[in-house]
C-alpha positions in Angstrom: 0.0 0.0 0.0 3.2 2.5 0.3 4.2 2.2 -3.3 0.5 2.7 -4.0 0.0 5.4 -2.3 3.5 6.9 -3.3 2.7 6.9 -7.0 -0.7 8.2 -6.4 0.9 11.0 -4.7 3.8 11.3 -6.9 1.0 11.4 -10.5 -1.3 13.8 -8.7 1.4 16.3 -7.5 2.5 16.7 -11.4 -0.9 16.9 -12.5 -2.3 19.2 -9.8 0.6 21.6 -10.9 -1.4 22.1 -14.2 -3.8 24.6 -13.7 -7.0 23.2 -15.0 -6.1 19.9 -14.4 -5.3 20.5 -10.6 -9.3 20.1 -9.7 -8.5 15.9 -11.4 -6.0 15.6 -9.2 -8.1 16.1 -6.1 -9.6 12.4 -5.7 -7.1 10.9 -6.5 -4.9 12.2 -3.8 -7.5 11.5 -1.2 -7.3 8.1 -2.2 -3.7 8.2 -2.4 -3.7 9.9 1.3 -5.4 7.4 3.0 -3.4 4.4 1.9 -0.4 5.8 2.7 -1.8 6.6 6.3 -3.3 3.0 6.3 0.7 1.6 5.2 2.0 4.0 7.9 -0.1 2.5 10.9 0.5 -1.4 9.5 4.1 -1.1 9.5 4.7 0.8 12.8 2.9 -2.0 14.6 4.9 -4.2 12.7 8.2 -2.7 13.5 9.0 -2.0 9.7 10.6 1.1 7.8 7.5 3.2 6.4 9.3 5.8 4.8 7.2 5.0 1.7 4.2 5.7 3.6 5.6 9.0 5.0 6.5 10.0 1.1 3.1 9.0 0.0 1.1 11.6 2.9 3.8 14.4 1.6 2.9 14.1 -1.5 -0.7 13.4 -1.7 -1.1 16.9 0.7 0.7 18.9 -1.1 -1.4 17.5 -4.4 -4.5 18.7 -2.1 -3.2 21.5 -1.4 -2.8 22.6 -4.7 -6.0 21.2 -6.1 -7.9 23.0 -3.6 -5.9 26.2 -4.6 -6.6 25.6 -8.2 -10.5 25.1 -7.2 -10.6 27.9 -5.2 -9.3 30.1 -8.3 -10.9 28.7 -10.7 -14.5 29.2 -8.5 -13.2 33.0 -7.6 -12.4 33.5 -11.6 -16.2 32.1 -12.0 -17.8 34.3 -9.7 -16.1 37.5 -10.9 -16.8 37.0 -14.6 -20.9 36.4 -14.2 -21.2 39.8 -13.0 -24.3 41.6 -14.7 -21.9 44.9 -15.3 -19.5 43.6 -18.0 -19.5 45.2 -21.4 -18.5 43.7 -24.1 -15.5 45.8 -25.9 -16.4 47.6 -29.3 -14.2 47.8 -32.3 -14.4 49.5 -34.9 -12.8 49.5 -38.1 -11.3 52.7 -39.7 -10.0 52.6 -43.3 -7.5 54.9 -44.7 -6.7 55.4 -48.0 
């Protein structure tokens, strides 16, 4: 479960970088998240190394964090352009001989 949860966190870091892609990566870092805490708590009651497990909650956070960053600007960026007081530009053409 730590390499699982490792590449889970290592995939949705890269793709929560991408800034439309970053709300994708959200899911799949939970999932990632919780089986690298799951792998952490099996392998300090057995006595093994869980420095997988550790990688995997590092990197699966900071995957949330940035997918909730991403959501939160993308939602902010949603909310300012359905204002009732935007006006379309006007262009004209001139032509001169």
């Amino acid at each position: 479960m730590g390499i699982a949860g490792m590449v889970l966190g290592i995939v949705t870091v890269v793709i929560s970088f991408i800034p439309a892609c970053g709300v994708i990566a959200f899911w799949p870092a939970i999932v990632g998240f919780i089986l690298s805490i799951v792998d952490v708590v099996q392998k300090s009651k057995k006595g093994q190394p869980k420095g997988m497990g550790i990688a995997g909650i590092v990197l699966n956070a900071v995957a949330l964090a940035f997918a909730l960053l991403w959501s939160s600007a993308i939602a902010a960026g949603v909310a300012n352009s359905t204002s009732s007081e935007y006006v379309a530009p006007s262009y004209t053409i001139s032509e001169s001989i």
